[in-house]
Structure formats: structure tokens, C-alpha cells
BADO-256012 format. One record per residue (C-alpha): residue number from 1; residue in three letters; x, y, z. Coordinates in steps of 0.1 Angstrom, whole numbers, plus 2048, in hexadecimal, padded with zeros to 3 digits. Layout:
N
NUM; ALA; X; Y; Z
...
//
This chain:
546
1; UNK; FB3; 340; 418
2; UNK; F93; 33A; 400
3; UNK; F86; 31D; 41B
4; UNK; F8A; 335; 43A
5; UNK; F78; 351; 422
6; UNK; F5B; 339; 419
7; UNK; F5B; 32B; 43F
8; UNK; F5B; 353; 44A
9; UNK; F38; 355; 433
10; UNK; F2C; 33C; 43A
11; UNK; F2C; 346; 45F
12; UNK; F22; 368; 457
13; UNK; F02; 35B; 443
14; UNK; EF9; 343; 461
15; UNK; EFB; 35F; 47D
16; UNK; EE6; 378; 468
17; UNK; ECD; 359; 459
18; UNK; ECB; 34F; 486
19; UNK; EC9; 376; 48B
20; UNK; EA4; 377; 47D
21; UNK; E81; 365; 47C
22; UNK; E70; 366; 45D
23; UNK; E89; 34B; 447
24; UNK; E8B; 336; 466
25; UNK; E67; 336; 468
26; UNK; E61; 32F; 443
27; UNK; E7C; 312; 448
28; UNK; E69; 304; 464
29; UNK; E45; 304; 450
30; UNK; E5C; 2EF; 436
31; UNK; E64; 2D6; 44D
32; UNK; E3E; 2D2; 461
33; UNK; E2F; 2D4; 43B
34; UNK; E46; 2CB; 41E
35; UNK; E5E; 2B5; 429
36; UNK; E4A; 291; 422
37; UNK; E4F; 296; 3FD
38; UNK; E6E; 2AF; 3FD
39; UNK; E83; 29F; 41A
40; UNK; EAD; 29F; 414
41; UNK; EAE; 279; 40B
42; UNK; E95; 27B; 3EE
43; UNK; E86; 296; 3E6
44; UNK; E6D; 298; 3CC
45; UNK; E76; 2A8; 3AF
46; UNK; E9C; 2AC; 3BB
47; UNK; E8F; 2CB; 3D2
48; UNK; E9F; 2C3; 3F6
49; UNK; E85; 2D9; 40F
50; UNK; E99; 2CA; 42D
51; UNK; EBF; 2D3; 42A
52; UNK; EDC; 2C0; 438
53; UNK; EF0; 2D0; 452
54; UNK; EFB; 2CB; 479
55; UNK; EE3; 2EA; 482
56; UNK; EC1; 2F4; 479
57; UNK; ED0; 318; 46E
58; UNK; EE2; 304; 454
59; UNK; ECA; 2F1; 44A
60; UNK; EB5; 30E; 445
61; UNK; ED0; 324; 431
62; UNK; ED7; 30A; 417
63; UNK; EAF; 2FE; 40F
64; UNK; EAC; 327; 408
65; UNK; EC6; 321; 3EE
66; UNK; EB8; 301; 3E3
67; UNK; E9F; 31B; 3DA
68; UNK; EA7; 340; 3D4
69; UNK; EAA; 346; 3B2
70; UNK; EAB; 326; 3A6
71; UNK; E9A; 317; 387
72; UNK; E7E; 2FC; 38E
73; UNK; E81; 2D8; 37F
74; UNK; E61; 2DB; 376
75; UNK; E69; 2E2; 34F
76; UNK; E43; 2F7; 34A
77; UNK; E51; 30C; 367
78; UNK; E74; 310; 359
79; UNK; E66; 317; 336
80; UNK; E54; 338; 344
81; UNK; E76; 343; 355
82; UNK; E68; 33B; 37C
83; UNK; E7C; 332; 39B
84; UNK; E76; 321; 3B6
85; UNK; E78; 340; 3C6
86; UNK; E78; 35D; 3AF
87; UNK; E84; 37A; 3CA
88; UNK; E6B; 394; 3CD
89; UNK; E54; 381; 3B5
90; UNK; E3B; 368; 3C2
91; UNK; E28; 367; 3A2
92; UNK; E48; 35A; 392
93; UNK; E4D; 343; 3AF
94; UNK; E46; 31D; 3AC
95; UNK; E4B; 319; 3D4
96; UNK; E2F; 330; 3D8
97; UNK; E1A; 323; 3BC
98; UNK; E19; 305; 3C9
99; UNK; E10; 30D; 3EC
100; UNK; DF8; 328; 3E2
101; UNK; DD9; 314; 3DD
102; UNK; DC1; 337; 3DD
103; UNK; DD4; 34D; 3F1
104; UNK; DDB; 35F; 3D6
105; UNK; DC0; 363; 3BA
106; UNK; DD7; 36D; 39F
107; UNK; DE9; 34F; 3A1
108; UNK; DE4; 32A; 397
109; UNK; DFB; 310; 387
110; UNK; DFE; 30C; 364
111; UNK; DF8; 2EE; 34E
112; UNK; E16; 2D7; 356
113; UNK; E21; 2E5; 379
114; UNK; E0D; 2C5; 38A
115; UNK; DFA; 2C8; 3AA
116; UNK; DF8; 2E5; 3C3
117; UNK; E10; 2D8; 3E9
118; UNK; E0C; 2CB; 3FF
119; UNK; DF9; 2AF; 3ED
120; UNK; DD7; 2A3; 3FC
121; UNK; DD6; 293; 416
122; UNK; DF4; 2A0; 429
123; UNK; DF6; 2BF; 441
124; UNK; DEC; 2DD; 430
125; UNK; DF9; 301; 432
126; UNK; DE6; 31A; 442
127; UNK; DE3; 33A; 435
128; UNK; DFC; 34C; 44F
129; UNK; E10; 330; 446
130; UNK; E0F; 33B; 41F
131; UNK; E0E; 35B; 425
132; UNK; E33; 35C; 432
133; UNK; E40; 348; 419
134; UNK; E2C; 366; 401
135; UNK; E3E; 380; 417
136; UNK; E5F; 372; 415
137; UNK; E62; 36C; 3F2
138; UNK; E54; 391; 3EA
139; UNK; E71; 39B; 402
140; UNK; E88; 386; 3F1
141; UNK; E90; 372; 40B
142; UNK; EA6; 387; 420
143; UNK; EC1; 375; 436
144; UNK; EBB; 38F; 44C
145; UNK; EA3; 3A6; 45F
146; UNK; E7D; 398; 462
147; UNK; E6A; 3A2; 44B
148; UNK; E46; 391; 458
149; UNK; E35; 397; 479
150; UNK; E20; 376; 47D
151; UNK; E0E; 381; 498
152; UNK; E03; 39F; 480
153; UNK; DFC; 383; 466
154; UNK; DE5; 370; 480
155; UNK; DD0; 38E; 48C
156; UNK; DCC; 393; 463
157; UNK; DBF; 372; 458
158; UNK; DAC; 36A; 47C
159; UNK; D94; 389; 46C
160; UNK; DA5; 3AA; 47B
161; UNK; DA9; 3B3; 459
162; UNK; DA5; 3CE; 441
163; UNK; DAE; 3C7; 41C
164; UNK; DB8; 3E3; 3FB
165; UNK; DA0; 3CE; 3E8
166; UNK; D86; 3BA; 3FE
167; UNK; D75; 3B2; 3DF
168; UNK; D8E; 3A0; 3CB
169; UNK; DAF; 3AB; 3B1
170; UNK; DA1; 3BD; 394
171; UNK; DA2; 3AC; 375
172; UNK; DC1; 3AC; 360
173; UNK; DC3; 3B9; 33B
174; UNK; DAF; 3A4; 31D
175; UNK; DC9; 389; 310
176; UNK; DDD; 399; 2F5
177; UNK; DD4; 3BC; 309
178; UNK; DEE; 3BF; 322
179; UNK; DF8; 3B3; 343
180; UNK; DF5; 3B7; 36A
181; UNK; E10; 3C1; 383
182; UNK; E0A; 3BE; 3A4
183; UNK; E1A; 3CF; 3BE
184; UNK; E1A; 3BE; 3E4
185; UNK; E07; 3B7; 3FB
186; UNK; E15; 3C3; 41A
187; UNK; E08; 3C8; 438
188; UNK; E03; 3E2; 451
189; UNK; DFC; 3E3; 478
190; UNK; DDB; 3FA; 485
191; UNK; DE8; 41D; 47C
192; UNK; E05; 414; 469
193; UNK; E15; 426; 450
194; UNK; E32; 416; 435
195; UNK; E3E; 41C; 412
196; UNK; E50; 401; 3FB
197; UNK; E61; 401; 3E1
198; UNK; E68; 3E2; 3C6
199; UNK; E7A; 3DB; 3A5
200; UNK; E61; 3C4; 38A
201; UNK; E74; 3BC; 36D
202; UNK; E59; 3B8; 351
203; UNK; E6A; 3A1; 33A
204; UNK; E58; 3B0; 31E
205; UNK; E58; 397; 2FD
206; UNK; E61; 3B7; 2E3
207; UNK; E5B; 3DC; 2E7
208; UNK; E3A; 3EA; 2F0
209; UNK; E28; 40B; 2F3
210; UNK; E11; 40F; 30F
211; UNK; DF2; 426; 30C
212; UNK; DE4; 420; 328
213; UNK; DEA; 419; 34E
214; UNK; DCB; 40E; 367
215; UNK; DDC; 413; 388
216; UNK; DC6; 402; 3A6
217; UNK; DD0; 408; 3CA
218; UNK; DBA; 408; 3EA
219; UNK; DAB; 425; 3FF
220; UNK; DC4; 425; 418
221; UNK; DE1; 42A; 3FC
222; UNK; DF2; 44C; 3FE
223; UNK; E02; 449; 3DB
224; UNK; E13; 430; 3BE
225; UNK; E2A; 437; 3A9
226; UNK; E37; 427; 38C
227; UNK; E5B; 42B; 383
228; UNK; E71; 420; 368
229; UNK; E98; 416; 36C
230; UNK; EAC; 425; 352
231; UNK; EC0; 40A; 33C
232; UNK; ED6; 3F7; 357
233; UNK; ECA; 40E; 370
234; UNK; EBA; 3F0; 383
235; UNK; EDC; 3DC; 385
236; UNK; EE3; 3E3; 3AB
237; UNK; EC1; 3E4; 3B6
238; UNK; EB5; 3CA; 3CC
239; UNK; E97; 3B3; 3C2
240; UNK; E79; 3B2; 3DC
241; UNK; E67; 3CA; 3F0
242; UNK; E7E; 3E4; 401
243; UNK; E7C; 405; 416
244; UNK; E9B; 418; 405
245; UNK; E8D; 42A; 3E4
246; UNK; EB2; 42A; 3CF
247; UNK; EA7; 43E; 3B4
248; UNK; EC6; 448; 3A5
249; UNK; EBF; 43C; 37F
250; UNK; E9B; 43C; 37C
251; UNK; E80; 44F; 368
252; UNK; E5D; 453; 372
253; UNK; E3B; 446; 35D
254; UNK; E21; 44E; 375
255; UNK; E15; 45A; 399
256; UNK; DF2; 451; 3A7
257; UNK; DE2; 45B; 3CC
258; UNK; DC3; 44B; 3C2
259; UNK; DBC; 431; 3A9
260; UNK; DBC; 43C; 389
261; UNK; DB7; 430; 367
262; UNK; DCE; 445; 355
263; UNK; DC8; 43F; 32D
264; UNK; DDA; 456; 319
265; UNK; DD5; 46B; 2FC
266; UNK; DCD; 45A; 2DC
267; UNK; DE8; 459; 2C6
268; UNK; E03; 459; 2E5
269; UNK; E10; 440; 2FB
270; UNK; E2E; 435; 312
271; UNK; E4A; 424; 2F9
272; UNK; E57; 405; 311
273; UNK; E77; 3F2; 303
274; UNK; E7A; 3CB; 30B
275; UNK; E96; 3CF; 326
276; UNK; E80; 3E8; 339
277; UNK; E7C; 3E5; 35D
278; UNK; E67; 3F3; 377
279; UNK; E69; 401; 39A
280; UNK; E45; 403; 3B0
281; UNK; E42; 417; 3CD
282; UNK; E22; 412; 3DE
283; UNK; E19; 42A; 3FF
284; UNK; DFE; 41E; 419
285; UNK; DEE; 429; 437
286; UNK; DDD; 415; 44F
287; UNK; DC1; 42E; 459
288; UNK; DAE; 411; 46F
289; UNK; DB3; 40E; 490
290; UNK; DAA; 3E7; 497
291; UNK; DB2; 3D6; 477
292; UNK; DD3; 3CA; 466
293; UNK; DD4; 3D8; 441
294; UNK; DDD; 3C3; 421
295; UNK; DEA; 3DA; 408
296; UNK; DEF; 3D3; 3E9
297; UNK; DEF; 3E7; 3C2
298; UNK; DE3; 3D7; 3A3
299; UNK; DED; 3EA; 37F
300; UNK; DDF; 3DF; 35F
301; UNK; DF5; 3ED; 343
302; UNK; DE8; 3EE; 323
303; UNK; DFD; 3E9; 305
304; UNK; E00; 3EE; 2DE
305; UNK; E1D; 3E4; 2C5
306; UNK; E3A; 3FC; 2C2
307; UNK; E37; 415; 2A9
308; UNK; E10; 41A; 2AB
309; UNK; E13; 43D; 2BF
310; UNK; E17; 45F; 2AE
311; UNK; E24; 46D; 2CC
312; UNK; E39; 45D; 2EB
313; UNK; E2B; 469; 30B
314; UNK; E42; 474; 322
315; UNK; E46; 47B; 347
316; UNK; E5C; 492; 361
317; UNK; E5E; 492; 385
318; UNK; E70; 4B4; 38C
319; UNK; E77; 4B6; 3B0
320; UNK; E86; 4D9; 3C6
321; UNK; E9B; 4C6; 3E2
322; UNK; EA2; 4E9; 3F0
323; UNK; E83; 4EB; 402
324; UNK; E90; 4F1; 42A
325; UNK; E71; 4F6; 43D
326; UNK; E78; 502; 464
327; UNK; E5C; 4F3; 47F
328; UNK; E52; 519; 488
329; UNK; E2E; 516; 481
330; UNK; E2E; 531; 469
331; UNK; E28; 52C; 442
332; UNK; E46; 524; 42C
333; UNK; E46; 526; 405
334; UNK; E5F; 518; 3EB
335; UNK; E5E; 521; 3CA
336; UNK; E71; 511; 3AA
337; UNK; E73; 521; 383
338; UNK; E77; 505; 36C
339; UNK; E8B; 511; 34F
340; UNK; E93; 4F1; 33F
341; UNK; EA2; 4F5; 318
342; UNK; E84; 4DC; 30B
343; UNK; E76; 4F5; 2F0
344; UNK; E4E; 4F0; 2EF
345; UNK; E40; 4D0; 2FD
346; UNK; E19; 4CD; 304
347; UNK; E0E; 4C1; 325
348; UNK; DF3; 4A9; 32A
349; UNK; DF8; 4A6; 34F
350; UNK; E07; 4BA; 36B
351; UNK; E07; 4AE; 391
352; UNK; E17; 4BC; 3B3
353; UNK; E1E; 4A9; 3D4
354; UNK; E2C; 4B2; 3F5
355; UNK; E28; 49E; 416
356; UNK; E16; 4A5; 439
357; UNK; E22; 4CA; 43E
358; UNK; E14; 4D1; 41B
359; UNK; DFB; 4EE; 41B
360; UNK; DFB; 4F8; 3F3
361; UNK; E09; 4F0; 3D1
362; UNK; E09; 506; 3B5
363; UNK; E15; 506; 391
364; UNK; E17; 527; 37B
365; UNK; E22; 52F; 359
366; UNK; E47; 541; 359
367; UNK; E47; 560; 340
368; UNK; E68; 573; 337
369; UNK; E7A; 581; 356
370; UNK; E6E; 566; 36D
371; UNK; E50; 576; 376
372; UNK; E31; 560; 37E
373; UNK; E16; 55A; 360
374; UNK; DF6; 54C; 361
375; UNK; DEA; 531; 37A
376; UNK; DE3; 50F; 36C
377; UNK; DEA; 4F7; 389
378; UNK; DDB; 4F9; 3AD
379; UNK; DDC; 4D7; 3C1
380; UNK; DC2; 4E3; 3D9
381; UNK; DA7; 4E1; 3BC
382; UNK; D9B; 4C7; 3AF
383; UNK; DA9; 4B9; 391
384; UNK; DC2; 4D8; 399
385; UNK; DAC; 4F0; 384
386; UNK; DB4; 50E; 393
387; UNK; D95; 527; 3A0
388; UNK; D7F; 510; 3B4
389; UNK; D6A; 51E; 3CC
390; UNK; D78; 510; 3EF
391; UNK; D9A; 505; 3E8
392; UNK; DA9; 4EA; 405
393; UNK; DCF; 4D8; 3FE
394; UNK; DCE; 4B6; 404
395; UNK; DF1; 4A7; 402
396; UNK; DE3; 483; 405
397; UNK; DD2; 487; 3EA
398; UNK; DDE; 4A4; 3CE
399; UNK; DCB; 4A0; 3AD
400; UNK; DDF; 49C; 38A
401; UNK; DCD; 4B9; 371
402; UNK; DCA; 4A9; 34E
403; UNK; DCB; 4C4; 32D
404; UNK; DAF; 4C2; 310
405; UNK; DC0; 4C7; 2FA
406; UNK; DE4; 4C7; 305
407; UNK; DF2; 4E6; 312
408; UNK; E0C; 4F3; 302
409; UNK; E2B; 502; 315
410; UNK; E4C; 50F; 30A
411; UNK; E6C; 507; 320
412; UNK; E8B; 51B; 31A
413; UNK; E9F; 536; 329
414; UNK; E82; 550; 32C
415; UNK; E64; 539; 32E
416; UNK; E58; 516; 340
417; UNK; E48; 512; 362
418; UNK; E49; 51E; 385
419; UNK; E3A; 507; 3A2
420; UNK; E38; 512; 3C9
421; UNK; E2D; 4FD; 3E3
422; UNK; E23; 507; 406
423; UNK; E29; 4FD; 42A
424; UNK; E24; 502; 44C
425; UNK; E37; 4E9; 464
426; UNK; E29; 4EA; 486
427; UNK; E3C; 4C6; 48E
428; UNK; E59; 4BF; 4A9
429; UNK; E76; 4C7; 48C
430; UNK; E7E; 4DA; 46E
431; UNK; E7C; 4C7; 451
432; UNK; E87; 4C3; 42C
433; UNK; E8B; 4AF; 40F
434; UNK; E87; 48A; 415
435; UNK; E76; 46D; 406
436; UNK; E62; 461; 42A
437; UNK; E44; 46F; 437
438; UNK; E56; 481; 453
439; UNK; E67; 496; 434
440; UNK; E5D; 4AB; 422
441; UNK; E57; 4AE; 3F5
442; UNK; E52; 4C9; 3DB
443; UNK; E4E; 4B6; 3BD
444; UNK; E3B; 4B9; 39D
445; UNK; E31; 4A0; 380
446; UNK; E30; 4A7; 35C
447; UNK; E1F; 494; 342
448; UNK; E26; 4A0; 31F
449; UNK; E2F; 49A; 2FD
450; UNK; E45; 4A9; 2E1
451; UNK; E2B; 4B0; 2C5
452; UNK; E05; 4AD; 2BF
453; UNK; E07; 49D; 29D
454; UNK; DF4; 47E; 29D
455; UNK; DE4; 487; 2C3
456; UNK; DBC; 489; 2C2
457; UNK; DB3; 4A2; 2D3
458; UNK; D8E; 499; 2D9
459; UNK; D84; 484; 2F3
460; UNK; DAA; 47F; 2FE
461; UNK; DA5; 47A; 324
462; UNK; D89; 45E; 327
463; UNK; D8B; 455; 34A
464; UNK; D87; 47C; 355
465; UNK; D7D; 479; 376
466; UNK; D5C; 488; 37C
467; UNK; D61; 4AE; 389
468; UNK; D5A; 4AD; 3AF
469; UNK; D56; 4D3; 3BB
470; UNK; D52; 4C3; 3E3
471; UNK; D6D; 4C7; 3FC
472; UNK; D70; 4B9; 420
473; UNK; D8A; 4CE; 434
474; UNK; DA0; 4C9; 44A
475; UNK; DA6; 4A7; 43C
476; UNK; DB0; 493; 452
477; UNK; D9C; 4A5; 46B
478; UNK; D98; 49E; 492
479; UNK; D74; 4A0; 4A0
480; UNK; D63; 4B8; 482
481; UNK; D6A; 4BE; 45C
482; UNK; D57; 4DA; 449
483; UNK; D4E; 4D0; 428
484; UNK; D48; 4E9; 40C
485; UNK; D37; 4E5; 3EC
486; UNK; D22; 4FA; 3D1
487; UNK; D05; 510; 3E0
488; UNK; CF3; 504; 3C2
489; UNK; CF2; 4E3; 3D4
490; UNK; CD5; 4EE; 3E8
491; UNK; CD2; 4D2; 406
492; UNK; CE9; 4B8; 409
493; UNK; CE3; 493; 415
494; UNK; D05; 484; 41F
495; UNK; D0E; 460; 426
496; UNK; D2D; 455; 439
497; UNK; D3B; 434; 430
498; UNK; D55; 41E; 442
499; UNK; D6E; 40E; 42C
500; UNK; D5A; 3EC; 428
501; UNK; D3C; 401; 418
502; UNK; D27; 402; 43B
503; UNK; D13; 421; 43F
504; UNK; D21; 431; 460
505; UNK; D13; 455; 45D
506; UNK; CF1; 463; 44A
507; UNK; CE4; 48B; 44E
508; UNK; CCA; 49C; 438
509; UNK; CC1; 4BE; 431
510; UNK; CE6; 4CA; 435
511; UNK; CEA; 4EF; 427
512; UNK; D05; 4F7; 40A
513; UNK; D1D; 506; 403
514; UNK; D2C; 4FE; 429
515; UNK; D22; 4E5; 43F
516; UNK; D35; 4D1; 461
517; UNK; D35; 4AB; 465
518; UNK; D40; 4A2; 48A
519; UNK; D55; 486; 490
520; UNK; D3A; 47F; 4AE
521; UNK; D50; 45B; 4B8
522; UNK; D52; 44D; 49B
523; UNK; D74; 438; 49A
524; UNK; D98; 449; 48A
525; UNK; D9C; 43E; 469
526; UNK; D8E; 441; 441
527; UNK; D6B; 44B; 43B
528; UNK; D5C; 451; 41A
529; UNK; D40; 469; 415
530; UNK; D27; 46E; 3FB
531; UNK; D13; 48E; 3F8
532; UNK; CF3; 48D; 3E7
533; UNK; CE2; 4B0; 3DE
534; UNK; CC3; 4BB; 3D2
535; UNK; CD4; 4C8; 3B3
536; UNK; CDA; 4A7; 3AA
537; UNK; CFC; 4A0; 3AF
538; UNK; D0A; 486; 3C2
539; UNK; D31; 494; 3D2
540; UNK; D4A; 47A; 3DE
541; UNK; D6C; 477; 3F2
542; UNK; D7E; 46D; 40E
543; UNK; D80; 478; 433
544; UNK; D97; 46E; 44C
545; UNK; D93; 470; 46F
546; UNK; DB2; 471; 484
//
């Protein structure tokens, strides 16, 4: 019975290995580029890159698991805890180390871990070639489903391309600092849209606190956000990129729909135990039309030794899944009181999001009886400050508002918080709760901690982002967008850049407070504009033409 079981498997794994491209593919690159010094007979360093086996499918099937997971023989390798193929991980993956050879600038081998392969003077990979082998190790080498489109790959790296960070990764934390994760990169076809998920176990030395968390994504990212698996909450979860969020044990430490270099309050910080590990969730949109988009996240977390922080920061996501919202075309409001039994807490930051349908986002105070206090949220303000002179919701890009000093709100039976958000669905179904774009989200972010002793209250928020009172609406807009700023602007210059910094668009002697730009054939996609006016002021932001 156990050798028909194993035979049954091992069918199984052939038909579903056979049943897709990409490890195939990767096989075959082996074999046209590897093989001379990693052949079955005698391979170098005891890794067989050819298999043995009557069909290619086999042969293909058991060099994966020569590889997958498996420690190198290279001993400085081994001694950092690398595989040959470290799933989801291609910085801890000597395969891909090895190949690499520039493709990726954050990685080089290490003092002991010999020469790059192939070795001079035999046939080299291209960079298609290495960036499958990248792909399918960040997948984790599925034995199903293809997870590459070559052709996709080719139009990329022939120069059809469009890249999160054309100039380069940002640079990593100091030595002794902190570190980098990296997150991706995937890529997207001409107006595609797709959200990832991925499990990073940190492997952290000792417990850490982290006060601060420098979050770089591209133009075209909708959002990141950084979770945290709650202890053995990452057991079942799958290593490598994935669609399927499985947040059933997880906490969150921070959301982002633009990068942001989020350094918090002196005196607090995020407490991270050694066995921590983290789940990324990284949303792009391709906005061009013509170009194949690399995206990719880079976060530089900044750490201190445990113990050093009065105060642990903390942070909710509070979610209302009751949110049905029918495709009548008519406005639709949802409203949640947040009565939580937390006693006083003091909130550094507060954040909303919704997706597409999204037309506001609110937060009030709750005072005794459930009735509706003071204002001190509104998402279509910048920074959320509530009382801004033209107010426009933008869901693809909702500000967090930041306290100075921290705000202080009581949670109990009579007291806490009361958020509303806003809709009008004028697409082909009703819609509701769901973590895709086609759903729908009412979901707010709180950022707060239990006491003030030990905080410093002055100069708390360093990386305040400069107050921008300019807003282009609607945003994505078709063939015109009306911007509004400040009367006291007096005439406005505006420039219109493309995403690779090419001017595309320049008008003087524009009138504030309201003004139209016409789209006037200018291709869909990202545009940023700068406003220049004669009070001095330079205004930024993002328009996208659909």
C-alpha cells in the first residue's frame, strides 16, 4: 500500500509539474546554461542541475527538490541559514545569487560563496533568463499554475518598460541601524491592476523596538501594508508571493498609499520579539498604457534595543464588514460607534480607507448617548484636518492625520469614536465587503499609545509632510480636472510631468482659487503636476487620466 501511495504522488506531482510552464522553463535554462558544471554524473559541489529520470517532467520534478529548501554546501552560505532555493526569498537564495550577476542591486555574494555562474567563458544568462529563475523562487516554486508571462518579461527588458524606482533601490539603514525588506518585484501588463500578499520571517537576533519605519513604494502603488502574524499565527501560511490575503491571526503595524517615512514619537516605538514575522501586502496599478510595470516596495526599519521606549506604540485596523452597498446610483452611508472597553489611550494617528465606490470618510468623537461629537478626521482633506476650503475624497490616495501632541480619547461604554464612510455605486452590481478592488472597505487605522509619560511632545512628527491646500478633482478624471487651491495664490504656473520626469504640459497666468486642465490627447495614465504661484508656494500631487 505505501508504494502504490508514493507511485499515486508521484504521478500526481508529474501531471500538475507537466500541467504548467514556468518550472519547466526554469528546468530547461538549467540544462542550455548550467548543466557543464552541474550535470547528474558529477556535479560540482554535489548539486545535480540535470536529474535522472525516463522523462523530462521527471527530471525536472526532482532537480526542484535537489533545490527547494535545501541547505547549500557552500558552508559561508549554510552559516547565514540560505538555501539553494529559499521559497519566496531570493535574497536568501544561493541559486539566485549566483546567477544574479547585477540583476539585482541589493544582492552580491559574500566572502566565501566563490564566483558568480555560469563561470566565464561559458553561455551566459540573459536577463529574461534570470528573471524567471527570480520570479519562481519569489513564488516559491509552485508545481503548479504559471506564475511568469515571458513574453511580458521580453517586452520589459527589450525597453517597453516602466520601473517603481527607475533610479535605483534606496539605500538601506546605516550598519548597526536597521535593515531593509524588500517586497517583490512583480510585474504588471499595460493597465493592469494586482495585489500580493507575502509572509517575511525576520529572523531577528534578540528583541527589538522599532521607532521608525521608512516605507518606499512607487507612483503607481495604491497602498502597503505591513502586518504582523500573531505568535504561530504564520504556521499555515504559505511562503512566496500569493493572491489569497489569510488574515486570520494577524495584527497590523502600518498602512501607506504613498511613501512615507513614518518616525514616531520620541520616547515610543513598536516592541518586536525575535520569533516575529511579517506579512506585506503591496497594491499596484499599471496606469501606462504601452509599458510593462516592475513593482517593487523597499522598507527601511529602524531599530533600538528593547527596553529603550517609554511608551509601546500600538496600532488597530477596526473594520465594519456590514457595509451592503446596492448599484442604484444613489448615495449610501454606513456608520459604526466604536465603544471598545480600552479606558483612555492617546492617538497619534488616525486613517480611513474604502475602495473605488468610496465618496467620503469621516471620524467623530462619540459623547454619551451615541450622539456625534466633534469632527477630527475627514479623508477628503489633506492630512485629514477637517475644514479645508474645497474638500475632494480620493480613495487612492486617503491621508493618515498625525496628533501634536497626542490626542487623547476615552473608550468605554458611553465614549470612543464614531466613523462613516460614503458611497455611491453606479457599477453593473451591488457590492460589499471584500478584500479585491471590485469590493468594497470601511476601515479605519489607529495609531496610539497607553500613556504620555516619557513621550516628547515637541517636535514628535519630523517627517510632517508639508501642508498642500491644492486639489485636482475628479481624480482620475477623463478629458478635464478642475483644480482648486487658495485665492491667495494669485496666478498659478503649472507643470505636468510624465512619470519619467518629462515635462508634458506648461500654462501660466492660471487664476486661483479654480482653474480646468484639459486632458487635450495626452495619453491615459499618471501625471504629476506642480503648481507654482505668485504667493510663493510651490503645490504638488498626482493626476490620473483614464
Amino acid at each position: 500500500m505505501k508504494i502504490f501511495t508514493s507511485l499515486m504522488a508521484m504521478l500526481f506531482l508529474s501531471s500538475a509539474l507537466s500541467a504548467q510552464s514556468t518550472t519547466l522553463r526554469v528546468y530547461r535554462i538549467f540544462q542550455e546554461k548550467c548543466v557543464q558544471c552541474h550535470d547528474h554524473d558529477s556535479p560540482e559541489a554535489g548539486l545535480d542541475l540535470q536529474g535522472d529520470g525516463t522523462t523530462e517532467t521527471a527530471r525536472a520534478l526532482q532537480v526542484r527538490n535537489h533545490l527547494f529548501n535545501v541547505t547549500p554546501a557552500n558552508p559561508a552560505s549554510a552559516a547565514k541559514g540560505h538555501k539553494y532555493l529559499y521559497p519566496g526569498r531570493v535574497d536568501k537564495s544561493l541559486l539566485f545569487r549566483k546567477v544574479n550577476q547585477g540583476l539585482e542591486p541589493t544582492l552580491g555574494l559574500d566572502a566565501g560563496e566563490n564566483q558568480p555562474m555560469p563561470p566565464y567563458g561559458q553561455p551566459q544568462l540573459t536577463d529574461v533568463e534570470k528573471e524567471l529563475i527570480r520570479q519562481w523562487i519569489l513564488f516559491a516554486a509552485p508545481l503548479s499554475g504559471t506564475i511568469s508571462d515571458e513574453e511580458q518579461l521580453e517586452a520589459f527588458y527589450s525597453g517597453n518598460a516602466q520601473m517603481a524606482f527607475p533610479d535605483g533601490p534606496p539605500a538601506p539603514p546605516a550598519a548597526g541601524e536597521g535593515f531593509q525588506v524588500k517586497m517583490g518585484p512583480f510585474y504588471l501588463e499595460p493597465g493592469g491592476e494586482v495585489e500580493y500578499f507575502q509572509k517575511y520571517e525576520l529572523d531577528l537576533p534578540a528583541d527589538v523596538e522599532v521607532n521608525r519605519v521608512d516605507v518606499q513604494i512607487g507612483a503607481y502603488s495604491h497602498h502597503f501594508i505591513l502586518y504582523d502574524f500573531n505568535p504561530g499565527g504564520a504556521t499555515s501560511i504559505p511562503h512566496g508571493l500569493r493572491r489569497n490575503a489569510n488574515h486570520s491571526d494577524i495584527g497590523l503595524v502600518a498602512a501607506v498609499q504613498e511613501s512615507t517615512d513614518l518616525k514616531l514619537p520620541q520616547g515610543t516605538a513598536f516592541r518586536w520579539d525575535n520569533q516575529l514575522v511579517l506579512d506585506l501586502n503591496s497594491h499596484y496599478i499599471n496606469y501606462s498604457s504601452t509599458n510593462v510595470y516592475q513593482a517593487e516596495t523597499y522598507i527601511n526599519i529602524y531599530t533600538q534595543p528593547a527596553g529603550t521606549a517609554a511608551q509601546e506604540m500600538k496600532t488597530d485596523l477596526i473594520a465594519n464588514t456590514d457595509i451592503p452597498i446596492p448599484n442604484t446610483g444613489a448615495p449610501v452611508t454606513h456608520t459604526q460607534h466604536l465603544t471598545y472597553n480600552l479606558g483612555e489611550v492617546f492617538v497619534w494617528g488616525l486613517m480611513g480607507h474604502t475602495h473605488q465606490y468610496g465618496t467620503g470618510y469621516k471620524i467623530f468623537r462619540r459623547l454619551p448617548g451615541g450622539q456625534r461629537g466633534e469632527l477630527i478626521y475627514d479623508a477628503a482633506c489633506a492630512q485629514g484636518i477637517p475644514g479645508c476650503i474645497s474638500p475632494f475624497f480620493d480613495y487612492q490616495h486617503i491621508p493618515m492625520r498625525y496628533f501634536l501632541p497626542l490626542e487623547p480619547i476615552t473608550f468605554n461604554s458611553q465614549n470612543g469614536l464614531i466613523h462613516e464612510a460614503a458611497w455611491v455605486n453606479d457599477g453593473p452590481q451591488p457590492v460589499g465587503w471584500g478584500p479585491t478592488s471590485e469590493d468594497e472597505m470601511m476601515v479605519m487605522i489607529v495609531m496610539y499609545t497607553e500613556d504620555t509619560a516619557g513621550v516628547v511632545m515637541t517636535d514628535i512628527r519630523e517627517v510632517e509632510p508639508i501642508a498642500n491646500d491644492a486639489l485636482a478633482y475628479p481624480n482620475p478624471a477623463q478629458e478635464e480636472a478642475r483644480f482648486s487651491l487658495p485665492v491667495t495664490a494669485g496666478e498659478v504656473q503649472l507643470r505636468l510631468f510624465d512619470p519619467t520626469g518629462k515635462v508634458v504640459r506648461q500654462e501660466r497666468g492660471l487664476p486661483a482659487p479654480d482653474f480646468i486642465v484639459r486632458r487635450e490627447g495626452l495619453p491615459a495614465g499618471l501625471y504629476f503636476y506642480q503648481l507654482e504661484g505668485e504667493d510663493g508656494r510651490v503645490r504638488t500631487g498626482r493626476l490620473v487620466f483614464q
